[in-house]
C-alpha positions in Angstrom: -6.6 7.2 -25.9 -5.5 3.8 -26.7 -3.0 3.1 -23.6 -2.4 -0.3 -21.7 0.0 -0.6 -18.8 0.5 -0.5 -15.3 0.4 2.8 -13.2 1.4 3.1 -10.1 -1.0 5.2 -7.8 -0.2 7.3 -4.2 -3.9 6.4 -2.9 -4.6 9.6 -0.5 -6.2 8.9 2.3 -9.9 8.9 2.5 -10.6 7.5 -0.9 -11.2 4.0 -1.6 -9.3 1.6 -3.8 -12.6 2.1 -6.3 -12.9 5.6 -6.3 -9.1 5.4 -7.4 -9.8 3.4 -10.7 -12.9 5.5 -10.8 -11.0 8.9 -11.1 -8.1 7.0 -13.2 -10.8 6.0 -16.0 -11.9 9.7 -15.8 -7.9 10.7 -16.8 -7.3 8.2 -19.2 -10.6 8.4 -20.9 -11.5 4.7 -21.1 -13.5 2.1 -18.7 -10.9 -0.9 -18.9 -9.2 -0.2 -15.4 -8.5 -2.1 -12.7 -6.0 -2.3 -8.9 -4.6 -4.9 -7.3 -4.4 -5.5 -3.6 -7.3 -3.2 -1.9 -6.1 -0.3 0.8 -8.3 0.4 2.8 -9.7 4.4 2.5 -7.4 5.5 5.9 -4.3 4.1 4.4 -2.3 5.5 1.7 0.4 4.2 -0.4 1.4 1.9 -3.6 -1.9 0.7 -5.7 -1.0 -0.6 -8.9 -3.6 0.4 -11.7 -4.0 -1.9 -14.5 -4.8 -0.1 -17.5 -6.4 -1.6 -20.7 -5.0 -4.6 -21.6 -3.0 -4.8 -18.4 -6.2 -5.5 -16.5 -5.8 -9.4 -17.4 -2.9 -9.0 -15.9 -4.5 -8.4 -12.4 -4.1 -12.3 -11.6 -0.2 -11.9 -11.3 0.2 -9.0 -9.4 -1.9 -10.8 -6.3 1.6 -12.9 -5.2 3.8 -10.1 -4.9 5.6 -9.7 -1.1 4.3 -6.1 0.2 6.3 -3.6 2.4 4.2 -0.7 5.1 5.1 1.6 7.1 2.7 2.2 10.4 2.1 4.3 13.1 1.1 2.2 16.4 -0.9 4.0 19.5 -0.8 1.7 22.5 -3.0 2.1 25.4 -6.0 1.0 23.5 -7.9 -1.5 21.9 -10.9 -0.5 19.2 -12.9 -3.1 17.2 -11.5 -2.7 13.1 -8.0 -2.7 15.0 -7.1 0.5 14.0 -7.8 4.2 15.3 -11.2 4.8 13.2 -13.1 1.9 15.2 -15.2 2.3 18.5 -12.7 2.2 21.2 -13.0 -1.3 23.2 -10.4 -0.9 26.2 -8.2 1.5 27.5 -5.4 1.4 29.3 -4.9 3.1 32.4 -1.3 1.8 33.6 2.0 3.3 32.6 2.5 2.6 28.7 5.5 0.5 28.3 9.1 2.3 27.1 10.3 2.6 23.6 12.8 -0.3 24.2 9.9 -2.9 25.3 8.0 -1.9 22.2 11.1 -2.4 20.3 11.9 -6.2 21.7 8.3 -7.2 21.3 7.6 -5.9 17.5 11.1 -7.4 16.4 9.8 -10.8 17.9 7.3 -10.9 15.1 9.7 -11.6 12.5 9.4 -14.8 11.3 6.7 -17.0 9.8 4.0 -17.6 12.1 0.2 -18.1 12.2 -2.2 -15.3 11.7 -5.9 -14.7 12.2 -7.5 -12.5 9.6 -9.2 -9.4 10.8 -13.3 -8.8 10.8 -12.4 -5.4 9.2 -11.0 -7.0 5.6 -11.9 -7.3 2.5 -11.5 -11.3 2.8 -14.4 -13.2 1.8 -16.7 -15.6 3.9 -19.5 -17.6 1.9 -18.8 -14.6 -0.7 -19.7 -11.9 1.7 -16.6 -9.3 2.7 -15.4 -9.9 6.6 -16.0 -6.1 6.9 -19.4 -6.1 6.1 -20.4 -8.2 8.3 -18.5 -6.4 11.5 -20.4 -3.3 10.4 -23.5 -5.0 11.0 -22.1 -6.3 14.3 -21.3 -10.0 13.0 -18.4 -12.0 13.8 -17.8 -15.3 11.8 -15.4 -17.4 12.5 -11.6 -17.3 10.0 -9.0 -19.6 9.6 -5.3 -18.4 10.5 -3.0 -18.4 7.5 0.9 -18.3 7.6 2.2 -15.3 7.1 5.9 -14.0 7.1 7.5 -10.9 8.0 11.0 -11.0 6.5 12.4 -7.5 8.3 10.3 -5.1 11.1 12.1 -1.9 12.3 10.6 0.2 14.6 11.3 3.5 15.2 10.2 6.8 17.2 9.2 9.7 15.4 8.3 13.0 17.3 7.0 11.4 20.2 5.4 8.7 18.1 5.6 4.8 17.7 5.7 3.6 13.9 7.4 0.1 12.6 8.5 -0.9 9.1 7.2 -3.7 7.8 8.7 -6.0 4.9 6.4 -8.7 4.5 4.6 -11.3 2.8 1.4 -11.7 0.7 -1.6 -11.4 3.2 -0.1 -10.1 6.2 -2.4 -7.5 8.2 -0.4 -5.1 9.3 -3.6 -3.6 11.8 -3.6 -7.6 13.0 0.3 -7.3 13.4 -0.4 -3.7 15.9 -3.2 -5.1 18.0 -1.1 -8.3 18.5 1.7 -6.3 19.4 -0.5 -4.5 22.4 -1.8 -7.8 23.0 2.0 -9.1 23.8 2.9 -5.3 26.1 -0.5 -6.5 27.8 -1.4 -2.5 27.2 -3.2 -2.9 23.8 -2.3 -1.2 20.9 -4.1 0.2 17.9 -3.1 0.9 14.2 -3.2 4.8 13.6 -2.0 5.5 10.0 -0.7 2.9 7.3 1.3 3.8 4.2 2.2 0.7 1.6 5.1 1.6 0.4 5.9 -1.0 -2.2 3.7 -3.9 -4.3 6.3 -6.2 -5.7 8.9 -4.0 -7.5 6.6 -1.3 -7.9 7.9 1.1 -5.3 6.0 4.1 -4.0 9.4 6.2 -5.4 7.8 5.8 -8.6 4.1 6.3 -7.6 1.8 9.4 -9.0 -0.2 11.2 -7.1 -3.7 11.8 -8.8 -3.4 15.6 -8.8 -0.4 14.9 -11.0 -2.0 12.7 -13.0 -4.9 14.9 -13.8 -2.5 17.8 -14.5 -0.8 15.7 -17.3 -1.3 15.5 -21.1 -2.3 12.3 -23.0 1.6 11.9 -23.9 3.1 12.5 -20.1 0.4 9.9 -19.0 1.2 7.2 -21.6 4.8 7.7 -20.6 3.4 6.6 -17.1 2.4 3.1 -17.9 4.7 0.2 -17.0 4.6 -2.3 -19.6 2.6 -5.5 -19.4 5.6 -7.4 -19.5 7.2 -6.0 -16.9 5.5 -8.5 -14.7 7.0 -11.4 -15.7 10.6 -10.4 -16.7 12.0 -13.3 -14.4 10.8 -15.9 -17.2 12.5 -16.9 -20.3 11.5 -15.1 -23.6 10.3 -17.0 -27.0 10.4 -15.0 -30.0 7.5 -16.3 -33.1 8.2 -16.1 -36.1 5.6 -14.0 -38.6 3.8 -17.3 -39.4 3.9 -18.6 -36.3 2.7 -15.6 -34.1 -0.5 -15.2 -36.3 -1.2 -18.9 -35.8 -0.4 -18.1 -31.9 -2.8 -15.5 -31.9 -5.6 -17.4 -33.3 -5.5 -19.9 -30.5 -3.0 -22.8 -31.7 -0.8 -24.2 -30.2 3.3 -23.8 -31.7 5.1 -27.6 -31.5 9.0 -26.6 -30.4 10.2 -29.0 -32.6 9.4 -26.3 -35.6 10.3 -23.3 -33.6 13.7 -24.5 -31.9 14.5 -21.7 -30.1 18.0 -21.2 -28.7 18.6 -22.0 -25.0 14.9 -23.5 -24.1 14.6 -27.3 -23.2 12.0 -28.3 -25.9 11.1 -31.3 -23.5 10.3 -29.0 -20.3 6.7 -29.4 -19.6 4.4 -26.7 -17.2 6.9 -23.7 -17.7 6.4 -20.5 -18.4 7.6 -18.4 -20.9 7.2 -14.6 -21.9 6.0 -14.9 -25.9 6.8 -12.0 -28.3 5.8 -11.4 -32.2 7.3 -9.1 -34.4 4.7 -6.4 -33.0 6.3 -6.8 -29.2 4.9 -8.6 -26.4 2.2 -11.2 -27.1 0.8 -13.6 -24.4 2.2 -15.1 -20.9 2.7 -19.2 -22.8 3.0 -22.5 -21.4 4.7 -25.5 -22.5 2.8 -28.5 -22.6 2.1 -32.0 -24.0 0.3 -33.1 -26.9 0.3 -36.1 -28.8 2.5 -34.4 -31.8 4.8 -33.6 -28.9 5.7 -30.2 -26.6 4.2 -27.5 -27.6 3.7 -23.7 -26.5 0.3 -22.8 -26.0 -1.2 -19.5 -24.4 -1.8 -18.5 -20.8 -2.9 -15.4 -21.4 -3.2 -13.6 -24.1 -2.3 -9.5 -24.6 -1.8 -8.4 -27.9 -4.6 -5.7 -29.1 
């Protein structure tokens, strides 16, 4: 099956981000497939699949702001943050009142300072942070700014769960245990769902028992084009001529192209580049000593 594009996944729980593009190469019949932003195997949720030539894609999909929705036991502490760890602490004092866990999760919002979890897939010296807590090791991390840009939280059949709208690189277990931290009762992640990557909303996610139940046709229809990714920048259309020399690694001057509405001075932007085939290459204007010219970012025609 010759298919490229973006599919977005409902990861179950229990299954890694791997075994997902492990069973989604099994569906689609071909070895060139890749994800963006790793779930951990308890959480469930959006995982965009890169398929074909969408994998050298996976570079543009790492920005996007994120969006989670999590359950939140408090009365313990465990050490991956979350309630699959070994329990650290428990609390044997009155659990704080909806309201209290209300006022102190809402004071989250903002941008603030965050210290990256042992229990992630972020890298030390190359080696993954949760490698190393397995084997009882704790490095030291460096807090990164993160923003949460909306959390509502809400109670749910006797349950505690918040809402999360956030930035790149926010840990939402992190966000839990720093909530318990603040009620001074300690808290613990207990189920996480992504609900959205970007634009890619979990509305418009597949589960993989539908997927596998699908024909080659249904499946193709799946895919998100490439250029979905990067409808926000302008669009350059080439010419015959032009888009064969394009393709074969030159770079196009504007001064022979002069297409309408782009500043043929602009250096460093970006442009989305099509052909008479469709969508060719992510481009960048730059300078040469003949003058501006468009040369390729990225290439992704067949």
């Amino acid at each position: 099956m010759e298919a490229s594009g973006i599919l977005i996944v409902n990861k179950p729980a229990g299954l890694s981000s791997h075994g997902v593009v492990n069973r989604i190469r099994r569906i689609f019949g071909t070895k060139t497939v890749g994800h963006c932003g790793t779930l951990d195997p308890m959480a469930t949720g959006v995982l965009p699949i890169l398929v074909g030539r969408a994998v050298k894609a996976s570079e543009f999909l790492k920005d996007h702001d994120k969006a989670y929705l999590a359950s939140v036991e408090l009365g313990i502490t465990t050490d991956s943050f979350d309630t699959t760890g070994n329990v650290l602490t428990r609390f044997d004092g009155e659990l704080p009142a909806f309201s209290d866990f209300k006022a102190v999760a809402k004071s989250f919002e903002g941008t603030f300072m965050q210290m990256p979890p042992m229990y992630s897939a972020l890298k030390v010296g190359g080696i993954k942070l949760v490698n190393l807590a397995r084997q009882g090791i704790e490095v030291e991390r460096t807090p990164r700014e993160v923003t949460i840009r909306n959390l509502t939280p809400f109670e749910k059949d006797g349950k505690l769960f918040i809402d999360v709208d956030c930035s790149k690189g926010t840990y939402i277990r992190t966000l839990c245990y720093d909530i318990g931290e603040r009620l001074g009762c300690g808290a613990a992640m207990s189920s996480l769902c992504r609900t959205r990557v970007g634009e890619f909303d979990i509305k418009n996610s597949h589960t993989i028992e539908e997927l596998a139940s699908m024909s080659e046709e249904e499946l193709i229809a799946c895919l998100i084009p490439i250029d979905t990714l990067f409808m926000d920048l302008p669009r350059i259309f080439l010419p015959k001529f032009y888009a064969g020399l394009y393709k074969n690694g030159c770079e196009i001057y504007f001064k022979k192209l002069r297409p309408a509405g782009i500043d043929r001075n602009a250096v460093g932007v970006l442009y989305r580049v099509y052909g008479e085939d469709g969508f060719i290459a992510l481009g960048e204007s730059a300078e040469y000593a003949k003058g501006v010219a468009l040369k390729a970012r990225k290439m992704f025609f067949n």
